[in-house]
C-alpha positions in Angstrom: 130.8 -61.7 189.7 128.0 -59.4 191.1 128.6 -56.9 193.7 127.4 -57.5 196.9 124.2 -55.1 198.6 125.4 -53.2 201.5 122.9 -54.0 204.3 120.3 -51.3 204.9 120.1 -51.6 208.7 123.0 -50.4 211.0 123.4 -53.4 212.9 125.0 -55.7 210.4 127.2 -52.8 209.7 128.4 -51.6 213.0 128.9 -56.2 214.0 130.9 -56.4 211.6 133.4 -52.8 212.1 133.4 -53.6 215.5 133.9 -56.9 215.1 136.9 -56.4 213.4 140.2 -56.2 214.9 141.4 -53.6 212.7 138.6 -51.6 211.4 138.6 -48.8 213.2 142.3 -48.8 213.6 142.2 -48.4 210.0 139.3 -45.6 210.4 140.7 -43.7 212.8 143.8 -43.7 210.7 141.9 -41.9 207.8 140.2 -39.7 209.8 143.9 -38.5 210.9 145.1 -38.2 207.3 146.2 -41.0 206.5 144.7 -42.2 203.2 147.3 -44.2 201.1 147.3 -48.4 201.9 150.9 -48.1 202.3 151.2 -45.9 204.2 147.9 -47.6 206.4 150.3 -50.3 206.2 153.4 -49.2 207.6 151.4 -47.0 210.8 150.1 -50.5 212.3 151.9 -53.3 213.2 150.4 -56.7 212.8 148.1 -55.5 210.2 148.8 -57.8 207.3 148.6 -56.2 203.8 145.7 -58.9 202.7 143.2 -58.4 206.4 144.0 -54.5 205.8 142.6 -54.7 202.0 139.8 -57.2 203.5 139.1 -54.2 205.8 138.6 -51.9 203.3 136.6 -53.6 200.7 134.1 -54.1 203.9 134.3 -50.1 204.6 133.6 -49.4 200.9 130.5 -52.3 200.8 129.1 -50.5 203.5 129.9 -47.0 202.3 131.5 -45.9 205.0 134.6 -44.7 202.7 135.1 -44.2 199.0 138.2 -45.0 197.1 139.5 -42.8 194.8 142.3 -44.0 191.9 144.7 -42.0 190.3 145.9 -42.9 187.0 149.6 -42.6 187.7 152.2 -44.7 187.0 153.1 -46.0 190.0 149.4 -45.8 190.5 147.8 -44.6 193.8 144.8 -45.0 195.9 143.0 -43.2 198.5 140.5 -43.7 201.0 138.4 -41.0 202.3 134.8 -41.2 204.3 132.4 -40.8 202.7 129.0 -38.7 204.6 127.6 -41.5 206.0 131.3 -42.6 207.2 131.7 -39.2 209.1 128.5 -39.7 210.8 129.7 -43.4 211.8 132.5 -42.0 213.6 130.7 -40.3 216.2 129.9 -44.1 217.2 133.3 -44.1 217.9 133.7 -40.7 219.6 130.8 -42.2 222.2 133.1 -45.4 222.5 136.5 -43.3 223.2 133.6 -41.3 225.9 132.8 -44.6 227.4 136.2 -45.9 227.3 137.6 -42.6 229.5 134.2 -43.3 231.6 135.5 -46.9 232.2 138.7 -45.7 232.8 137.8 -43.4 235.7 135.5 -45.8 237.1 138.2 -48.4 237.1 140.5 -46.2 238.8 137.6 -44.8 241.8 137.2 -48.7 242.3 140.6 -49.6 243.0 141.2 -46.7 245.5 138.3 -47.7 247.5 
């Protein structure tokens, strides 16, 4: 089986994150610590174990995260961003701007 080329524009890359229900559910989640697919897991309900790994094998295609295993019996994994999945984020700090933007300009509308 060969490994798939990650895209080399943004656009395919950000369609596809944001086009996912749980992608930056699952990003935000590492960028607050939480690293381990169990416990990924456990913080969201809904997320099935099998759309959550499907999630993550897109992050790491499109080296937004790299996954680190330990060889430990039970083993472990970990997820952290990688550089290029740091400066992806601050996509999302402008959409958590916009959304506050949205949300004050929701609320002026409705007093008027």
């Amino acid at each position: 089986m060969s490994r798939r080329v990650a895209p080399s524009h943004i656009r395919p890359i950000v369609e596809t994150i944001l086009g996912c229900k749980w992608s930056l559910t699952l990003m935000v989640l590492i960028r607050q610590g939480v690293h381990r697919p169990g416990q990924m897991h456990r913080s969201v309900d809904g997320l099935s174990p099998k759309v959550m790994n499907y999630c993550l094998a897109k992050m790491l295609e499109f080296n937004l995260v790299e996954k680190t295993s330990y060889p430990e019996i039970p083993p472990r994994v970990e997820y952290h961003f990688t550089p290029f999945g740091l400066k992806f984020m601050k996509l999302f700090d402008v959409l958590e701007e916009l959304d506050g933007d949205l949300a004050e300009a929701v609320k002026g509308a409705t007093r008027n």
